[in-house]
C-alpha positions, 0 to 999 in steps of 0.5 A, a space after each residue: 398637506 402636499 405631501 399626504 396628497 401625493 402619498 395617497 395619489 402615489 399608493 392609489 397608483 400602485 393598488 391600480 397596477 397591482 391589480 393589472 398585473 395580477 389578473 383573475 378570470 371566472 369561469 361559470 361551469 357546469 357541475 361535473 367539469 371540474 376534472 377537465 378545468 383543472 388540467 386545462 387552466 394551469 397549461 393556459 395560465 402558463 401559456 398566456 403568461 409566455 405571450 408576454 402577458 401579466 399573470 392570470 388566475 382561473 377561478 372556477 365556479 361549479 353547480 348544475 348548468 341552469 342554476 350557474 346561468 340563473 347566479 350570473 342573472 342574478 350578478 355573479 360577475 363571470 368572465 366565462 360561461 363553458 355549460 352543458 347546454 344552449 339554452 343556458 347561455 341564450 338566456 344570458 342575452 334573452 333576459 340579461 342582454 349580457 351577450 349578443 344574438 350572434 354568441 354562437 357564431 363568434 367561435 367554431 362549431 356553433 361555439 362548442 368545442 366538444 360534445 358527448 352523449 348519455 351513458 348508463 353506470 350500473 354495478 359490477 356484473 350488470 346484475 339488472 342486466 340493463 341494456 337499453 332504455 326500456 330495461 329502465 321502466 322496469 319495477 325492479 329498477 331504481 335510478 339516479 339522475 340530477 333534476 332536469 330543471 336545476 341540470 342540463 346534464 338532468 335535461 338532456 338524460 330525460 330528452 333522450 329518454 323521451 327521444 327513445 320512447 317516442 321513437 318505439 311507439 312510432 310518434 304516439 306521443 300518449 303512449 310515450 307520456 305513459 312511458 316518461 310517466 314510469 321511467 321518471 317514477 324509478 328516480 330514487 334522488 333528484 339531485 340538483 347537479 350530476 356530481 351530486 348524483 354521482 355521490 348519491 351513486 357511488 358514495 352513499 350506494 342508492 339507485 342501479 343505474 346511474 345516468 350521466 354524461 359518458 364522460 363522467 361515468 367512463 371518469 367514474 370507471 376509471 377514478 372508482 375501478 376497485 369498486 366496480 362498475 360497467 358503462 353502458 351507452 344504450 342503441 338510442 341517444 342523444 346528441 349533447 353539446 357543451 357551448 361556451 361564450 365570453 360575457 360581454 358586459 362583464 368583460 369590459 367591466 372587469 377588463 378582461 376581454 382579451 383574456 377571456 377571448 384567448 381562453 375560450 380559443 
């Protein structure tokens, strides 16, 4: 009897420093950041790794930016939250308490690393000739964009829509409802995320012009040139940021706190 005792004690022991030793970190992101987490996470894994620390494995979990917010609510345990938008990782402490008020001054530039703006793909040539945002009113036009309310990528394209409507019609804000009105009625798909709308894009050829991040139409450029398409970053647009937190009661849960910390550092 002793001796099973011991047994069981001896392997309970054993499972709870294999799991110390072989660590996971789950990074909640945005739909179309995949590309960037891949090259980024096996660098730092090796990385922490020589700093004398156990190993690490980054998992990556991927949709539109307020859906991935909404599952963490909901219980997803994720150690890192790297979104498209503010107010997505505001809500983890507004109505989860899962983050303090002050996140954004834990790490530099308000806790986003990097920043980019919106950008038009259209086919090869141009053959709608659009420029700027008003080209995009037009009948003749359809567009491609995920939903602003399941994407941040789909919120800030309809905020600089609005931004570039209202700053023509000099404040009116009737005339830019008006405006928003037609611009919106162009959509061909509302994807739920800016990958999907990629697909719908690229893949299954639907709409003229693309809205995205100018990240992921210069990325689409570059991974899909045969086929053809040309970036188009309109006089008028808007600021996006990128802004990352650790989640704390879920690192102290997990206990990966201090990896976590590293990482987003």
């Amino acid at each position: 009897m002793k001796l099973n005792k011991l047994k069981g004690w001896t392997l309970a022991t054993l499972l709870i420093s294999g799991s110390a030793s072989a660590a996971e970190l789950l990074n909640s992101s945005y739909d179309v950041s995949r590309e960037l987490f891949a090259a980024l996470n096996p660098a730092f894994e090796t990385q922490w790794q020589k700093e004398g620390n156990p190993a690490l494995t980054i998992k990556q979990s991927h949709a539109g930016s307020s859906k991935q917010a909404l599952a963490i609510l909901q219980g997803l345990r994720a150690d890192v939250v790297t979104y498209n938008q503010v107010t997505d990782v505001q809500i983890l402490h507004d109505r989860g308490n899962l983050i303090p008020a002050d996140w954004q001054a834990r790490l530099p530039n308000n806790s986003s690393p990097f920043y980019s703006t919106m950008a038009f793909l259209v086919r090869k040539g141009n053959p709608k000739q659009i420029h700027g945002w008003n080209d995009l009113v037009r009948s003749d036009v359809k567009l491609v964009f995920p939903n602003p309310k399941t994407s941040g990528n789909g919120r800030y394209t309809y905020l600089a829509a609005w931004g570039a409507a209202n700053l023509q019609d000099g404040g009116d804000q009737a005339k830019s409802r008006e405006w928003m009105k037609r611009f919106l009625g162009n959509v061909e798909v509302f994807d739920t995320g800016g990958r999907g709308a990629t697909t719908t894009f690229v893949e299954r050829n639907l709409g003229d012009v693309l809205i995205s991040f100018e990240s992921e139409v210069k990325n689409i450029q570059k991974q899909y040139g045969d086929a053809g398409y040309e970036v188009i970053v309109p006089p008028v647009d808007i600021l996006a940021e990128f802004p990352v937190a650790w989640v704390d009661k879920n690192v102290e849960r997990n206990g990966t706190e201090k990896a976590a910390k590293a990482y987003l550092n």
